[in-house]
Each structure stands twice: as structure tokens, then as C-alpha cells.
C-alpha positions as CSV (number, residue, x, y, z in Angstrom):
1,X,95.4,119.3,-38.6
2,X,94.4,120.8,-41.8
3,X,97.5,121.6,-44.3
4,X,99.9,119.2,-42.8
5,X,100.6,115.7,-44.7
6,X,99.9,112.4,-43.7
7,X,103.5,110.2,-43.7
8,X,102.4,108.3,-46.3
9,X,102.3,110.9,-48.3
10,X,105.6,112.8,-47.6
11,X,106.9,108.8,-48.3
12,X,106.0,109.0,-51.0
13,X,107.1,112.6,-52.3
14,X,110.4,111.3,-51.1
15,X,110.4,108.5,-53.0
16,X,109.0,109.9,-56.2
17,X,112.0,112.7,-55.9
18,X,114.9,110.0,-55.7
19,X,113.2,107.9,-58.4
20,X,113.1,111.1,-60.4
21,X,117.2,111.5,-59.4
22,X,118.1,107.9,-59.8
23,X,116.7,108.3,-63.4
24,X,118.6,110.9,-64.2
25,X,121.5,109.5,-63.3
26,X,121.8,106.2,-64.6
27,X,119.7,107.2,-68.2
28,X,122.8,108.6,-69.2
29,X,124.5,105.4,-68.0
30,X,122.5,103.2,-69.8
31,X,122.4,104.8,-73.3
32,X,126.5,105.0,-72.8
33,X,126.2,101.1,-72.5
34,X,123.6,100.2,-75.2
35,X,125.6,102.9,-77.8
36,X,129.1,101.0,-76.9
37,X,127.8,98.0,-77.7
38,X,125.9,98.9,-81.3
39,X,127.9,97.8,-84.4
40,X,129.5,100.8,-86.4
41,X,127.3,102.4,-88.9
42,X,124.1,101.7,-86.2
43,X,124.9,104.0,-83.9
44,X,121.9,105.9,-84.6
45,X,119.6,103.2,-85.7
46,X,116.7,101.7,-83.7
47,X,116.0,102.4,-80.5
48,X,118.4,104.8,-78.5
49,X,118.1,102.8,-75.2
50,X,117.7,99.1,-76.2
51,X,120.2,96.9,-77.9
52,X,120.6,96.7,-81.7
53,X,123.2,95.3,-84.1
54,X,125.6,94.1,-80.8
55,X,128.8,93.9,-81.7
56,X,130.5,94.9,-78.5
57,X,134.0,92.6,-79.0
58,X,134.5,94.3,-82.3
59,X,133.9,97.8,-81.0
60,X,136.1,96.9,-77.9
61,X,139.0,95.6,-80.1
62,X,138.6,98.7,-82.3
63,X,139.2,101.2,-79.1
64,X,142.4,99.6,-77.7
65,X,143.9,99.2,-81.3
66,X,143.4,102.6,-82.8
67,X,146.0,104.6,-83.1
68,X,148.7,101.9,-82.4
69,X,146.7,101.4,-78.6
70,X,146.8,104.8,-77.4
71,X,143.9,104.5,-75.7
72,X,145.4,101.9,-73.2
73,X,148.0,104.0,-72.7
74,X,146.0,106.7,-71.4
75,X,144.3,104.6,-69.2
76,X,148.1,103.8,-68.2
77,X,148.3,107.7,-67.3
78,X,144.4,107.7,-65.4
79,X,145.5,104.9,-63.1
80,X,148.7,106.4,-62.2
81,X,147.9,109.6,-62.0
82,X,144.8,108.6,-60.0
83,X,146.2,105.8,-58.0
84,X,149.3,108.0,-56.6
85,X,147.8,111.4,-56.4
86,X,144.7,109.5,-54.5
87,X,147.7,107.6,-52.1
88,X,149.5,110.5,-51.2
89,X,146.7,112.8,-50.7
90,X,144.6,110.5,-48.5
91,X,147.6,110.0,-46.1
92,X,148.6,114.2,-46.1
93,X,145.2,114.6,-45.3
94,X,144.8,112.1,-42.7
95,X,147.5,113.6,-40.8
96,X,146.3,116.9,-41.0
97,X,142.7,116.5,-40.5
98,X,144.4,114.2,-37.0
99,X,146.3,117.1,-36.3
100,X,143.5,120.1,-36.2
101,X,141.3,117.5,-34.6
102,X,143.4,116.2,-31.5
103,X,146.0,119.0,-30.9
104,X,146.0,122.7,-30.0
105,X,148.2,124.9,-31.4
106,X,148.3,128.5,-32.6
107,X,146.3,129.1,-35.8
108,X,144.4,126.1,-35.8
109,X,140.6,127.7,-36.1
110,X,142.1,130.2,-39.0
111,X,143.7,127.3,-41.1
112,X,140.8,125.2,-40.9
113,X,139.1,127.9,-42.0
114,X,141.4,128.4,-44.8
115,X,140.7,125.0,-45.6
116,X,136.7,125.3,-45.3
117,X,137.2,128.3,-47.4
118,X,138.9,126.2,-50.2
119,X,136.3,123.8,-50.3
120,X,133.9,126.3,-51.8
121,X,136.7,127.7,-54.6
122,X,135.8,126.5,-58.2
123,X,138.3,124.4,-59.8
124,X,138.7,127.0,-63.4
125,X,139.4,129.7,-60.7
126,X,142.7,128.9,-59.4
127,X,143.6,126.9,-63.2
128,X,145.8,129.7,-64.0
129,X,147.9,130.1,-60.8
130,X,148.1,126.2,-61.4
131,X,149.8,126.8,-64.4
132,X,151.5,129.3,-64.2
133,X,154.0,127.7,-61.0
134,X,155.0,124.7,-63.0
135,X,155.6,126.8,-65.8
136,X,157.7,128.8,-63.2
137,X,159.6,125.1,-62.0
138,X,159.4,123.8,-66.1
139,X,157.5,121.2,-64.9
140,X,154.4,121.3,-67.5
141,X,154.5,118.5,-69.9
142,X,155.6,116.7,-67.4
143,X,153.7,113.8,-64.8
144,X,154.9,116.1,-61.9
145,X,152.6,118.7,-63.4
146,X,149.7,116.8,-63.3
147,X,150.6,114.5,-59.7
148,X,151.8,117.8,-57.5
149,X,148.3,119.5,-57.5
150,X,146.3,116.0,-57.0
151,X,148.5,115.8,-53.6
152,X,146.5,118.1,-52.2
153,X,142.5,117.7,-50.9
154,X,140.9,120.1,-48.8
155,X,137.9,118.3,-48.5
156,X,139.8,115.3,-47.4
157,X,141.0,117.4,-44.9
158,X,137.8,118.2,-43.8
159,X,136.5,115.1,-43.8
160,X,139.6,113.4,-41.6
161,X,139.3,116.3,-38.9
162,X,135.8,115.5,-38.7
163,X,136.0,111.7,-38.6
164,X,138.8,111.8,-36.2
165,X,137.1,114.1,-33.9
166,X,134.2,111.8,-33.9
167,X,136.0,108.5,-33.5
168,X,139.4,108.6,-32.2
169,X,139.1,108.8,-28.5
170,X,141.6,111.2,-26.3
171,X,141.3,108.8,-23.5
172,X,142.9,106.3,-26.3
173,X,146.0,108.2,-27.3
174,X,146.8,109.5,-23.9
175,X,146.9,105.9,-22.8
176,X,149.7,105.3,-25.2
177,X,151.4,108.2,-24.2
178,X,151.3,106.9,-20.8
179,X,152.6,103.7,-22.0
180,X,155.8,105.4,-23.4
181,X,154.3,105.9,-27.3
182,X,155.6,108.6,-29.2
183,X,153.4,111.1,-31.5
184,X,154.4,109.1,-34.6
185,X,153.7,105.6,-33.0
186,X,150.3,106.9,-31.2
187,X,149.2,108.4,-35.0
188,X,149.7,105.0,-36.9
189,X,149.7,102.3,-35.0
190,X,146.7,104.0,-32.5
191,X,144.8,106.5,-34.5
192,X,145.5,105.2,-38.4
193,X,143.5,102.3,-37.7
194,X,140.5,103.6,-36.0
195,X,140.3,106.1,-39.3
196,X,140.6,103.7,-41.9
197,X,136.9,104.3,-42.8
198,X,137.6,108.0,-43.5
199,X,141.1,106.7,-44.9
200,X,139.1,104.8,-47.8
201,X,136.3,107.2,-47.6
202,X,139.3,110.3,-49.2
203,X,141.0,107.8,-51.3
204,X,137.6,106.9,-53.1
205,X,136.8,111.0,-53.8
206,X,140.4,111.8,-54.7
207,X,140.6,108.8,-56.8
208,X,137.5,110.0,-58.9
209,X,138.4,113.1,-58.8
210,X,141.6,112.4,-60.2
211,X,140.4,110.5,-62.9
212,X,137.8,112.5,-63.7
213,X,139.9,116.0,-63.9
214,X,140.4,117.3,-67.7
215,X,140.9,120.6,-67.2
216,X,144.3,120.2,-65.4
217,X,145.9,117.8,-67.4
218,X,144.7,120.2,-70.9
219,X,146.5,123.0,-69.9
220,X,149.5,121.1,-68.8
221,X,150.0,118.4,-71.3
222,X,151.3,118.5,-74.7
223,X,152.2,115.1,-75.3
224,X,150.1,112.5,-76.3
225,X,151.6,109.9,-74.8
226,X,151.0,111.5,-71.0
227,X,147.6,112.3,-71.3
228,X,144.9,111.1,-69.5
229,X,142.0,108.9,-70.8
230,X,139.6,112.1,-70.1
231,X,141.9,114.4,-72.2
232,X,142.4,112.0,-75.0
233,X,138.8,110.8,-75.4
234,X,138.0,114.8,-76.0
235,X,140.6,114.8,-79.0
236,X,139.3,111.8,-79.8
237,X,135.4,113.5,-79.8
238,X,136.9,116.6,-82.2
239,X,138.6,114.2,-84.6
240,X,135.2,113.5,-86.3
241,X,136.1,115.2,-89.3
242,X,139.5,113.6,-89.5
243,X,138.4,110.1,-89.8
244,X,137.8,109.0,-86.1
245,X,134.5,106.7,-86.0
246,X,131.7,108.6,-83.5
247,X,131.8,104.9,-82.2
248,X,135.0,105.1,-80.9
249,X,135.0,107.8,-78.2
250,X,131.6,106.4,-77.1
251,X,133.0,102.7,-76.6
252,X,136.0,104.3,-74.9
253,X,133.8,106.3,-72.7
254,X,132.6,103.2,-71.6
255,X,135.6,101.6,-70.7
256,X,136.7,104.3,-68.4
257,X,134.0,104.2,-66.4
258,X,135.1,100.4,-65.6
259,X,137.6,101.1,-63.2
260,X,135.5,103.6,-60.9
261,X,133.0,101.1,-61.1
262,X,135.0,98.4,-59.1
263,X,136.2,101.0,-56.7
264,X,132.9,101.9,-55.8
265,X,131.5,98.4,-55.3
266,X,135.1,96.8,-53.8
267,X,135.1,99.9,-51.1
268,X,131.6,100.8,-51.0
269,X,131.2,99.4,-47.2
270,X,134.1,101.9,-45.7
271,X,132.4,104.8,-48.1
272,X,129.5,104.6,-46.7
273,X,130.4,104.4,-43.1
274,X,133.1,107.1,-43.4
275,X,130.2,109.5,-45.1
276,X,127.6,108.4,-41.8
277,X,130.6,109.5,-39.5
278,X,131.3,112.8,-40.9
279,X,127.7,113.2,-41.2
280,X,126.7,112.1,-37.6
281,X,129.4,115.1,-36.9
């Protein structure tokens, strides 16, 4: 018929359009790697995207010494406050996304809802009331002040209702019921297990998203020692003028990506099947 496209050619539109995204995703990438490993003085000599002057040990050794090795202290902070906020977050919303998909109770369509609802609020919005309650407790400057608000994930939520609902089957649980298994045995020892896709699948997002938060831990965090290797990189970035080498922030940019890299690639296979799950949904 005239106006429609052959397959080939939509194929091929397709493909151009994630070529066209891929690049502009890992351009970026790839100039963050060749710049880390340039030689100071040459950062803006030769080519922008290929290797010149390499003298990555030197810059590496530079980053983790400057300062007396602050910057491995922040990455201290990153882990824990990524690693824990991620932990307890994934398992809170495990248990509620279990508990909107597989029991009935008053409410239950209005908090999800709720939850739905929070997905779509922008971070900067609700900054200040994040503030402004540990301030309240005199909890800012504090770990707390960064760890209580990473606790909570309402698109974890979403995503364990929606897994569970998909792949925990009622005819399972109520045959551990009928067995003599409580609620708190049927959920971990029954329905833990069969989510452990979605399990990984929250605790990959929070993690990034914990380690990737700055504005959070700037308004709460005074002290160097506490900050996070997001907030300190961006002190690091307006020190120019103060003697900090442009090198330096780059190089450390790099090395903080390291970490997210291996938790993409070491949980890669459950993130992908707990995204075709809720998808499928």
C-alpha cells in the first residue's frame, strides 16, 4: 500500500535511532576516560577523544592523595550511604509492594496511588520539607540525615507490587497456609524467593540513585569528612582558582563511575529480567 514502509526500512529507522542514543550516551563516557588518563598540563592538547600523553597511574595516585586522601573517604561515604539506604529500601519495598499485590485491605487502591503519584514528584520539590524535618530532629550534618530519606523508594514499590502480582502465585501461598505457615514465614521463605529478580532489580536503581544524589547530601552536609564523592568532586570542580588541578575532578569522576560499573555487569541478568517482568505487567 502506498505510504506504509517496508520492514526493512522501519529496521532500520530503529536502529539508526538507538545508534544515535547509544552515542550519546557513551561519547561522554569515553572523553571522561581518555581526559582521566592524559598527563597534567595536556588536558587540552591533541585530540579530545583519543589518548595523548597517558599517564593514568600518576593521575590516579594524585586523586586518592590530595588533600591527605579525602577523596577515598568520600567514596567511604558513597558506598555506605548507597549500600545501606539501597539494603533497607529494597527490603521496605519488597514488603510493601507484596502487601498491595496479594492482600486486600482498606485503602489499598488510594495508597498505591499515593505511591504512583510520588513517582512523578521532582526530586528539588520536596528538598525543602527534607530539610527542614531533620533540622526539626537535629539530625543534619549527620549520616542519619542523608540514610533516613534513601530508605524510602516509591518506585521500588511500584516495581515489587507489579513483579509480585505477576509472579508469586496465590495458589502458592495459600498452600503454605494450609500447611500451617504463618504470614511472616509464607513472605520470606515462599514469596522472597520467587521476587529476588525484582529484589536485585530495586537494589540496582536505589543503589544508583543513592550514589548519584547531590542535591540531598548539599543541603544537609557541612562536614567534609561526611560528604559524598558527588558533593566533594563539585567543591573540588569550584576550587580551580584555589589551586586544585582541572585534572583532578575529572580523574575522580572516573573513578566513581567504577563501582556502578561492576554493579551493572555483576547483577545485570536479574536487572534485566526484573525490568521484562514489570514490563510484561
Amino acid at each position: 500500500m502506498t505510504g506504509t514502509r517496508s520492514p526493512v526500512t522501519t529496521r532500520l529507522a530503529v536502529n539508526a535511532m538507538l545508534g544515535l542514543m547509544a552515542l550519546y550516551t557513551l561519547v561522554p563516557l569515553w572523553w571522561l576516560f581518555v581526559s582521566a588518563t592524559k598527563g597534567e598540563g595536556y588536558l587540552y592538547h591533541g585530540h579530545p577523544l583519543w589518548f595523548s600523553h597517558f599517564d593514568l597511574a600518576a593521575n590516579l595516585r594524585r586523586v586518592l592523595s590530595f588533600q591527605d586522601g579525602v577523596f577515598a573517604s568520600w567514596l567511604v561515604n558513597s558506598a555506605l550511604y548507597s549500600l545501606v539506604g539501597a539494603t533497607v529500601s529494597t527490603l521496605l519495598s519488597v514488603m510493601a509492594g507484596f502487601a498491595l499485590a496479594k492482600y486486600r485491605f482498606r485503602g489499598r487502591d488510594a495508597f498505591f496511588n499515593m505511591v504512583l503519584v510520588s513517582v512523578l514528584i521532582p526530586a528539588p520539590m520536596i528538598a525543602l520539607p527534607l530539610f527542614l524535618m531533620p533540622a526539626k530532629l537535629q539530625l543534619t550534618d549527620t549520616y542519619w540525615a542523608v540514610l533516613l530519606p534513601s530508605f524510602v523508594s516509591p518506585f521500588g514499590v511500584y516495581l515489587s507490587r507489579i513483579y509480585a502480582s505477576a509472579s508469586v502465585p496465590d495458589e502458592l501461598l495459600e498452600a503454605a497456609r494450609i500447611d500451617g505457615a504463618g504470614e511472616q514465614r509464607v513472605f520470606f521463605r515462599i514469596a522472597l524467593p520467587v521476587m529476588t529478580p525484582a529484589m536485585v532489580t530495586v537494589f540496582l536503581f536505589q543503589f544508583v540513585s543513592v550514589w548519584n544524589n547531590y542535591l540531598l547530601p548539599a543541603l544537609m552536609l557541612n562536614d567534609a569528612s561526611k560528604l559524598p564523592v558527588t558533593v566533594g568532586l563539585v567543591q573540588w570542580r569550584s576550587e580551580f582558582a584555589n589551586g586544585v588541578p582541572p585534572i583532578l575532578p575529572i580523574t575522580g569522576a572516573f573513578l566513581s563511575l567504577v563501582p556502578l560499573l561492576v554493579a551493572f555487569v555483576a547483577l545485570q541478568r536479574f536487572w534485566r529480567s526484573g525490568l521484562t517482568a514489570g514490563a510484561v505487567k
